[in-house]
C-alpha positions as CSV (number, residue, x, y, z in Angstrom):
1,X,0.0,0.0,0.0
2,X,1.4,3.4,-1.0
3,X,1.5,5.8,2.3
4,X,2.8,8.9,2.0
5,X,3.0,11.3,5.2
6,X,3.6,15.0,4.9
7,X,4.8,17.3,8.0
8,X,6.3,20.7,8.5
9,X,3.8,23.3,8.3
10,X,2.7,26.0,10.4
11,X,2.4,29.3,10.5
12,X,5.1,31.8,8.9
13,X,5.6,35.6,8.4
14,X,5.7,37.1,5.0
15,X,9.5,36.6,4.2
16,X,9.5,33.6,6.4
17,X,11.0,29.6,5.4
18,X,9.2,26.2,6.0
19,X,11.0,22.8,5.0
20,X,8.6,20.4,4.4
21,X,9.0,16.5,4.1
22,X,7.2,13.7,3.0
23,X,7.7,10.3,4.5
24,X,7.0,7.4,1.5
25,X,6.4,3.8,1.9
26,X,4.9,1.0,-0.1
27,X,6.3,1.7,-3.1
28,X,10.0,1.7,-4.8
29,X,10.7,5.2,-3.7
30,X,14.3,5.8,-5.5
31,X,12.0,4.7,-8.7
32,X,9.5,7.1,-8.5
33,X,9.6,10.9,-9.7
34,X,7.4,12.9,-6.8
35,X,5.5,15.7,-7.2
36,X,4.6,18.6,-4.7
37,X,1.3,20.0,-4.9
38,X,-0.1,22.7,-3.0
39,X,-4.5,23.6,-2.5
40,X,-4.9,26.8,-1.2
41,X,-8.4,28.3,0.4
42,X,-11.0,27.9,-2.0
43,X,-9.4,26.9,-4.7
44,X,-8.6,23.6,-7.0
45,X,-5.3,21.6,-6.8
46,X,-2.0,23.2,-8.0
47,X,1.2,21.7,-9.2
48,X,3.9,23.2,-7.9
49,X,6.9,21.1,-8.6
50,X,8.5,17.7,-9.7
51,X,11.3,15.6,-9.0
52,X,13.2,12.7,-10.9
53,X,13.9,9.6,-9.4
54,X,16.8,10.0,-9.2
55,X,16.7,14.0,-8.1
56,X,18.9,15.4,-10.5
57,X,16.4,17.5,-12.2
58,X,13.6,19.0,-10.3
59,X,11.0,21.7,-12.2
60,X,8.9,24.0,-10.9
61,X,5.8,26.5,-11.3
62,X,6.7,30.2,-12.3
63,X,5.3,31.3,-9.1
64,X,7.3,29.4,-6.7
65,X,10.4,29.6,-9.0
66,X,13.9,30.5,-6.9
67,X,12.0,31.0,-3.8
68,X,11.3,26.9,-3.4
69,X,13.9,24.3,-3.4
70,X,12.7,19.8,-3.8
71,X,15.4,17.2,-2.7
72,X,14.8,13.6,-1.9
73,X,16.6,11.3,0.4
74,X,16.6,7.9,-1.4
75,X,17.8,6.1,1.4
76,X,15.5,7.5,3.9
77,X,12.7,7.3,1.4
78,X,11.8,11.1,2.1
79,X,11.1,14.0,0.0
80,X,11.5,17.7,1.0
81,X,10.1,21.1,-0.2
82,X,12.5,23.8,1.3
83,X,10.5,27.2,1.0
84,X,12.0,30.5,1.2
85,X,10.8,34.2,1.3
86,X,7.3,32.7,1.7
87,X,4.0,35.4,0.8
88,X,0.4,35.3,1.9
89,X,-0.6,33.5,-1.5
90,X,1.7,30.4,-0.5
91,X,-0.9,29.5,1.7
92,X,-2.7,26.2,1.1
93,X,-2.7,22.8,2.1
94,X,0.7,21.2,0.6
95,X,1.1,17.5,-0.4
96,X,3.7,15.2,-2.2
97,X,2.2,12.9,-4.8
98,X,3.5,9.6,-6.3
99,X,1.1,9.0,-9.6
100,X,-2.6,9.2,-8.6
101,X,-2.1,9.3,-5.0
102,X,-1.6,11.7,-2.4
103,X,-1.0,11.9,1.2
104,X,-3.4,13.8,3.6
105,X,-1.3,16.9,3.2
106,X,0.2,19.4,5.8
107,X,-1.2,23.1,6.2
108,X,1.0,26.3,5.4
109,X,-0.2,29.7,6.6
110,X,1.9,32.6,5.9
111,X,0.3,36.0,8.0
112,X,1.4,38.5,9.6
């Protein structure tokens, strides 16, 4: 079974850096390009960025471009979403995907 277990979030300041990970089991990790993907209030599911298996390439939305950072640990099974200089319109509900699925996600709230 394909778990996936995001944690991290919180509240920020405008400005402000969260790292976010994401905890994978059930599946050949070190296979498997990830994904980050971010809901915010109101609104429908956005990509925001994707990894390669093997995490040498890593692309991202225009909007999160240079201010967010993915790496993956292979051996821990564990992806990360390092995000700098974070604004009021990163806030959503963030998850890391593998295919279809999806974990239950991990809240972001940047306010001052």
């Amino acid at each position: 079974e394909v778990k996936l277990v995001e944690s991290g979030g919180g509240l920020v300041q405008p400005g402000g850096s969260l790292r976010l990970s994401c905890a994978a089991s059930g599946f050949s990790f070190s296979r498997s390009a990830m994904n980050w993907i971010r809901q915010a209030p109101g609104k429908g599911l956005e990509w925001i960025s994707t990894i390669t298996d093997s995490g040498g390439i890593a692309r991202y939305v225009d909007s999160v471009e240079g201010r967010f950072t993915t790496s993956r640990d292979n051996g821990l099974n564990t992806l990360y979403l390092q995000m700098n200089n974070l604004k009021p319109e990163d806030t959503a509900v963030y998850y890391c995907s593998v295919g279809s699925t999806r974990g239950l996600g991990t809240q972001v709230t940047v306010s001052s």
